[in-house]
C-alpha positions as CSV (number, residue, x, y, z in Angstrom):
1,X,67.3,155.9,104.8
2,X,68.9,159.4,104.1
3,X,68.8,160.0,100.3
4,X,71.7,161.7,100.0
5,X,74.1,159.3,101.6
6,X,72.3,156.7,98.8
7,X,74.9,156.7,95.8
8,X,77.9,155.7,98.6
9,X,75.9,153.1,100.1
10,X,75.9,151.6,96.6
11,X,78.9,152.2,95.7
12,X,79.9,150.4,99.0
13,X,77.4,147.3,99.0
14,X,78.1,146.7,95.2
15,X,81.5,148.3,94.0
16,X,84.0,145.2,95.0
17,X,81.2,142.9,93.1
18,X,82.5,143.3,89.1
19,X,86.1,142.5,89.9
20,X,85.4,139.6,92.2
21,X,82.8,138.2,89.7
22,X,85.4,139.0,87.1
23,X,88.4,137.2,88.7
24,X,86.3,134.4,89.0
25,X,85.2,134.2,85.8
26,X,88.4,134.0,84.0
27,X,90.0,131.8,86.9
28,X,87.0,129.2,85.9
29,X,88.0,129.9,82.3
30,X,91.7,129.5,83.2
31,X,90.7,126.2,85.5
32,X,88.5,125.2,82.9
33,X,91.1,125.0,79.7
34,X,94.2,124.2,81.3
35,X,93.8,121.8,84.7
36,X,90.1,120.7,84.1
37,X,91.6,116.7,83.0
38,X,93.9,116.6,85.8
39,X,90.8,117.5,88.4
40,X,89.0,114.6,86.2
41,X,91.7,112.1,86.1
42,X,92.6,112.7,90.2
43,X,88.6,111.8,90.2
44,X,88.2,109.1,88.5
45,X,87.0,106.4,91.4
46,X,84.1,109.3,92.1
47,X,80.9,108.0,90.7
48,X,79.4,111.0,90.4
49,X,82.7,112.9,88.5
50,X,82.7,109.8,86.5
51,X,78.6,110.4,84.9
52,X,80.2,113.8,84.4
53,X,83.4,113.5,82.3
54,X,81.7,111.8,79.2
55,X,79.9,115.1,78.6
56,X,82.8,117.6,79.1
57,X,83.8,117.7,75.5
58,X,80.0,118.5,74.3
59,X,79.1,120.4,77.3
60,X,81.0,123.5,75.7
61,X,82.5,126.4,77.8
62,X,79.8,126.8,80.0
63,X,79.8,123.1,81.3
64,X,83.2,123.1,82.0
65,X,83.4,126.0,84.0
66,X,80.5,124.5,85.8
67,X,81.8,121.6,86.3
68,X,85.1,122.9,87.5
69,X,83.0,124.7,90.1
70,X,81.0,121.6,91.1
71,X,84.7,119.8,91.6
72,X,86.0,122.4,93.1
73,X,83.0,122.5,95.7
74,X,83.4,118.7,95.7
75,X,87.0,119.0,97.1
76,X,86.9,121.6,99.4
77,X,83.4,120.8,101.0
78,X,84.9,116.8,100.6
79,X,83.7,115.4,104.2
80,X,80.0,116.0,103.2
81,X,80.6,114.5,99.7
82,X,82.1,111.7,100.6
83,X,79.3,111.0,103.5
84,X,76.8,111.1,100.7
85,X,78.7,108.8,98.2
86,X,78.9,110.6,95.5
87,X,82.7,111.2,96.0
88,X,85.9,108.6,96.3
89,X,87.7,109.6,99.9
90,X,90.3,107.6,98.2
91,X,90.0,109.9,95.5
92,X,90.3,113.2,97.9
93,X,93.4,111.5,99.6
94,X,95.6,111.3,96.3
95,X,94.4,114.3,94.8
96,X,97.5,116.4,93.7
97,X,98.0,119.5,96.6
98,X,98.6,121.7,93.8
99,X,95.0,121.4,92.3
100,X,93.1,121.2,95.8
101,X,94.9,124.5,95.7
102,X,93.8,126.1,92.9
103,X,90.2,124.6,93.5
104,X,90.0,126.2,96.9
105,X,90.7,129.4,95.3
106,X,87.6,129.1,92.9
107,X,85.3,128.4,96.3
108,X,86.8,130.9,97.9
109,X,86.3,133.6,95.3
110,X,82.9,132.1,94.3
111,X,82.1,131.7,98.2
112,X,83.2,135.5,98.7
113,X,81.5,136.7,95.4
114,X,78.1,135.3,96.6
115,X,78.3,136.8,100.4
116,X,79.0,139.7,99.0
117,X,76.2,140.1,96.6
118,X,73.7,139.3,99.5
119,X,75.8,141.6,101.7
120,X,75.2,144.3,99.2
121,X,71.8,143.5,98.5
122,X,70.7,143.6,102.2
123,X,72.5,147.1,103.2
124,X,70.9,148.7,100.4
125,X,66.9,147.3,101.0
């Protein structure tokens, strides 16, 4: 690898990582505050949502913006969940189209955040 051409190549594997990691921070935070008890209550035949919604009020910030990423995982990857049992398809049929939305989003940012990192981290080793 040419030295010189090194601080674009960073720039260029890395650059677009801070403001996707930051959108999807404060979209969790935003998720997390203001539609994490609908995603619960659209849940609530899930067994595995269920073990989890008893600890969202002491789980502080940081467990309910992980467990607004595990739902919205949950939804959006929903044929494997459901084949494992841990989610309600009944659930997944009701579940308002506004939320599914919104929790595609998060995937989708988190999704893109990931490849990206790995993108980045391979072009530069």
């Amino acid at each position: 690898m040419d030295i010189s051409n090194a601080p674009v190549l960073i720039f260029i594997a890395y650059g677009p990582i801070l403001p996707l990691a930051l959108t999807n921070l404060l979209f969790g935070l935003y998720l997390s505050r203001y539609h994490l008890t609908s995603m619960i209550e659209a849940l609530s035949r899930s067994p595995h949502i269920a073990r989890r919604a008893g600890t969202v009020d002491s789980g502080g910030l940081l467990g309910r913006m992980m467990l607004v990423s595990k739902i919205s995982g949950m939804v959006t990857l929903s044929g494997l969940v459901i084949r494992s049992g841990e989610l309600s398809a009944d659930d997944i049929a009701n579940f308002p189209s506004r939320l599914m939305r919104l929790a595609k989003v998060k995937f989708f940012l988190s999704a893109v955040s990931f490849m990206w990192l790995i993108g980045g981290f391979l072009l530069v080793d």
